[in-house]
C-alpha positions as CSV (number, residue, x, y, z in Angstrom):
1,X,-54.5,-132.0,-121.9
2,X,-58.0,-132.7,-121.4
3,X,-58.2,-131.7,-125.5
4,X,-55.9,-134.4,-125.7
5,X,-58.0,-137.0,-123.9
6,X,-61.0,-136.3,-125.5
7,X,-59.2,-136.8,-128.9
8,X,-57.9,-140.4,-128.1
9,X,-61.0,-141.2,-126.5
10,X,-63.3,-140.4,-129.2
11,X,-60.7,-141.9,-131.9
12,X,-59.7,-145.2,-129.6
13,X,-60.7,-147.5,-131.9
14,X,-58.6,-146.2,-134.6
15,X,-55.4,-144.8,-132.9
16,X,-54.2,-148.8,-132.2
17,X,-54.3,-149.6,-136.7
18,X,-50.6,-148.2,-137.3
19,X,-49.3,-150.2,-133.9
20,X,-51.8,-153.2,-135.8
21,X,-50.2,-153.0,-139.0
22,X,-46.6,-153.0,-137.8
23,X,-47.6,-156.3,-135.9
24,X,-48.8,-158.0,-139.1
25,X,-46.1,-156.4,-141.6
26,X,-43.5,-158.3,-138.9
27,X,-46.0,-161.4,-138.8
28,X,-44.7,-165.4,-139.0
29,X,-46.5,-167.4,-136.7
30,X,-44.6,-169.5,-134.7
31,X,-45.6,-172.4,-132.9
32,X,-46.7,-172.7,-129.4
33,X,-46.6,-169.0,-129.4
34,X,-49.3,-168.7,-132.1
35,X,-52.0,-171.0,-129.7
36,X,-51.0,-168.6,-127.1
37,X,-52.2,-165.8,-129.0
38,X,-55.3,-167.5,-130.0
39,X,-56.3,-168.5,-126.5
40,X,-55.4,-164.5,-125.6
41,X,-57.8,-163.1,-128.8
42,X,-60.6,-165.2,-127.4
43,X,-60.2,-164.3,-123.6
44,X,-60.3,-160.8,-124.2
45,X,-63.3,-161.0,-126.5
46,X,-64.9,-163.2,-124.3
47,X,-64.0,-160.6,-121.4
48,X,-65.1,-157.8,-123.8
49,X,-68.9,-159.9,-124.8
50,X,-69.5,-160.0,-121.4
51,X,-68.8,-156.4,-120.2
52,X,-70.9,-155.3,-122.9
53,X,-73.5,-157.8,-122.1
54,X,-73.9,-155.4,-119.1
55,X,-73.2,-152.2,-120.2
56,X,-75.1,-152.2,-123.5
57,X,-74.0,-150.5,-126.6
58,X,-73.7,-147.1,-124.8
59,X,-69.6,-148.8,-124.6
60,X,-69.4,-147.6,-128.4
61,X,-70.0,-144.0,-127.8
62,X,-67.5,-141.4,-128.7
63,X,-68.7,-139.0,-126.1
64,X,-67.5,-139.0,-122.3
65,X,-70.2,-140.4,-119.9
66,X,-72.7,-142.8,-118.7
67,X,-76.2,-142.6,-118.3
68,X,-76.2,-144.8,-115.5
69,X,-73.0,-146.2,-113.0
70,X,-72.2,-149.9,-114.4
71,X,-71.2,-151.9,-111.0
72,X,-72.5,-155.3,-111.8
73,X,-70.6,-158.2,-113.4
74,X,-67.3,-158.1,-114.7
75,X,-67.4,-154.3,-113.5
76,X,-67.7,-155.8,-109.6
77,X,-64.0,-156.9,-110.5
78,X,-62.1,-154.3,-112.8
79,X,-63.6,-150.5,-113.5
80,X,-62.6,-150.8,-117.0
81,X,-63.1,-154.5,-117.9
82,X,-63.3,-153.4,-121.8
83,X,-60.1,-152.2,-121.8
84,X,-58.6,-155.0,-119.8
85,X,-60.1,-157.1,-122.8
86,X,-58.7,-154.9,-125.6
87,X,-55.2,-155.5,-124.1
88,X,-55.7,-159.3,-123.8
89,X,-56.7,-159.3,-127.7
90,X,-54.4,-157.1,-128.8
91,X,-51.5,-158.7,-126.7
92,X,-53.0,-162.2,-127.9
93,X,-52.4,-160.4,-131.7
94,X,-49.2,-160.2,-131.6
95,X,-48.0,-163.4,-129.9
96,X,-50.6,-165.1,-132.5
97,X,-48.3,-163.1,-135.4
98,X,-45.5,-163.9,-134.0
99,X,-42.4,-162.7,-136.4
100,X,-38.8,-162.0,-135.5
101,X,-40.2,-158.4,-133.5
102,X,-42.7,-160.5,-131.1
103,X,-41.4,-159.8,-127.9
104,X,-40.6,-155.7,-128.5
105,X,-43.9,-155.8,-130.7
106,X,-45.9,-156.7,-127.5
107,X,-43.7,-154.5,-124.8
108,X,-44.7,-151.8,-127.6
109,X,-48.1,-152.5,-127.4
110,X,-48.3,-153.0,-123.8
111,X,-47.2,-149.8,-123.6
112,X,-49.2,-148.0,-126.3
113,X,-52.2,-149.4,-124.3
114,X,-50.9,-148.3,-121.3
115,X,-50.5,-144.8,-122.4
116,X,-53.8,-144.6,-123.7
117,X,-55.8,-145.9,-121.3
118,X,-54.2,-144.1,-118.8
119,X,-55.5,-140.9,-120.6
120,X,-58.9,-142.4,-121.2
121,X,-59.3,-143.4,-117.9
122,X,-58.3,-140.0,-116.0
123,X,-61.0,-138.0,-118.3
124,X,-64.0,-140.6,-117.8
125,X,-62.5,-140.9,-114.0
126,X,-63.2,-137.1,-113.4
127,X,-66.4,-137.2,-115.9
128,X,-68.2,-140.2,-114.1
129,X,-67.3,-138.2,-110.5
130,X,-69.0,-135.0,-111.9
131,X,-72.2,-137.2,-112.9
132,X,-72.1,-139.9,-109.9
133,X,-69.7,-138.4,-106.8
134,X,-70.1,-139.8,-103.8
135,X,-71.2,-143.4,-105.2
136,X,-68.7,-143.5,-107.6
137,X,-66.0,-142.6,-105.1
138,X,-67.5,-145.6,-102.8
139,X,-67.5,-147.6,-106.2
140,X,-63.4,-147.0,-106.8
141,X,-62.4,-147.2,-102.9
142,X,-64.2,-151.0,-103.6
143,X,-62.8,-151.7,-107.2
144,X,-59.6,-151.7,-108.9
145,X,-59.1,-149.6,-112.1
146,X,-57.8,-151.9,-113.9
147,X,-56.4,-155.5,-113.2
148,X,-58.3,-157.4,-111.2
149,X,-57.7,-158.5,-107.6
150,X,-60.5,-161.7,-108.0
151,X,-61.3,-163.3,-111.1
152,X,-65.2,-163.8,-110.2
153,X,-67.8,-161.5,-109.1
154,X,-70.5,-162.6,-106.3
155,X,-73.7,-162.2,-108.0
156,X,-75.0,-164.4,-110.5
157,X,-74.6,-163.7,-113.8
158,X,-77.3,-161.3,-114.2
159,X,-76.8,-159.9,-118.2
160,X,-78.2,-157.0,-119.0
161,X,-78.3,-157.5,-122.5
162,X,-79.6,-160.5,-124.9
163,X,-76.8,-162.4,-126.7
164,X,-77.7,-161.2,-129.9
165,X,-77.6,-157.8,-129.0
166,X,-74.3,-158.0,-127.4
167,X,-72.9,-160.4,-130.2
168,X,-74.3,-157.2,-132.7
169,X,-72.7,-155.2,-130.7
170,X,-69.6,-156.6,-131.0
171,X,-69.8,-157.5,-134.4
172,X,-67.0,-154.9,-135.5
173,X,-64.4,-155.9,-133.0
174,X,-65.3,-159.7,-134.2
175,X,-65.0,-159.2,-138.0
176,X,-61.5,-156.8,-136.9
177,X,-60.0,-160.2,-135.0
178,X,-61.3,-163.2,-138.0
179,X,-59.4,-160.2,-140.6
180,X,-56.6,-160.2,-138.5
181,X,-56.2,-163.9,-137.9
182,X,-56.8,-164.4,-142.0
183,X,-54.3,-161.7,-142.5
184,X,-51.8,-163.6,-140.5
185,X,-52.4,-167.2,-142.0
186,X,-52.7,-165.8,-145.7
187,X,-49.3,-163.9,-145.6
188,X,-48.2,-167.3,-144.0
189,X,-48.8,-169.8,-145.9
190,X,-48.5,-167.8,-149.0
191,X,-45.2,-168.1,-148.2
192,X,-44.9,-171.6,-148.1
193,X,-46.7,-172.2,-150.9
């Protein structure tokens, strides 16, 4: 199993393109559904440039660990607020695609995500209580793993990271969603036309 893990976690950026190109293949925006989506791709990203803002470009590692225990920020509210913003996006992805499959395209992915994160999770769980024990068991008795019970932390917003860092950071998961989104309106109004 832990083979397994280690697998999706190192791949996890790539193991969501087949669910991604079902989603456009089905694709025809449909209207309010599409503004929906839109608002969705933009929360999570916005969800996802903060996390990183904190955590730093250690987030795009394909190796299991963390040089130091993230707690601040978005990670005072959810232990896994990247993930929480990949769902958003991609969830946002489909209702911004929209087609005749929307609603069993996003129970589908909601489930995909599910599944994987669930094994992602459980490895970097028992990895980060090798490295940090007793303060990351203190850390998860205080914070949820995954939705959050508050929508804003305490602290001010102390960033970690300069905006350009975070926004180069980012820059593949940015150039993915403008792709995507001129995917969708391409095969759209090519069809119109």
């Amino acid at each position: 199993m832990k083979k397994v893990q280690n697998f999706i976690f190192s791949n996890r950026s790539y193991t969501p393109i087949p669910l991604l190109i079902c989603i456009l293949y089905f694709s025809l925006p449909l209207f309010p559904f599409s503004l929906i989506g839109l608002f969705l791709i933009f929360f999570g990203e916005l969800i996802r440039i903060v996390s990183v803002s904190y955590a730093g470009g250690i987030t795009r590692t394909t190796k299991v660990g963390a040089p130091k225990l993230m707690t601040e920020g978005p990670y005072s509210i959810t232990r896994n607020p990247l993930y929480l913003g990949n769902i958003t996006i991609y969830s946002g992805v489909v209702l911004f695609a929209g087609g005749s499959l929307m609603w069993e395209l996003l129970l589908f992915t909601l489930m995909f995500f599910i599944l994987q994160y669930s094994m992602i999770i459980s490895l970097e769980e028992r990895t980060l209580t090798k490295l940090f024990d007793k303060e990351y068991k203190t850390y998860c008795s205080k914070v949820p793993r995954l939705l959050p019970e508050k929508l804003f932390w305490k602290n001010n917003l102390n960033i970690q990271k300069s905006i350009f860092k975070t926004l180069k950071t980012e820059k593949r998961t940015l150039q993915n969603i403008l792709l995507v989104i001129l995917i969708v309106l391409v095969k759209y109004y090519s069809k119109i036309i």
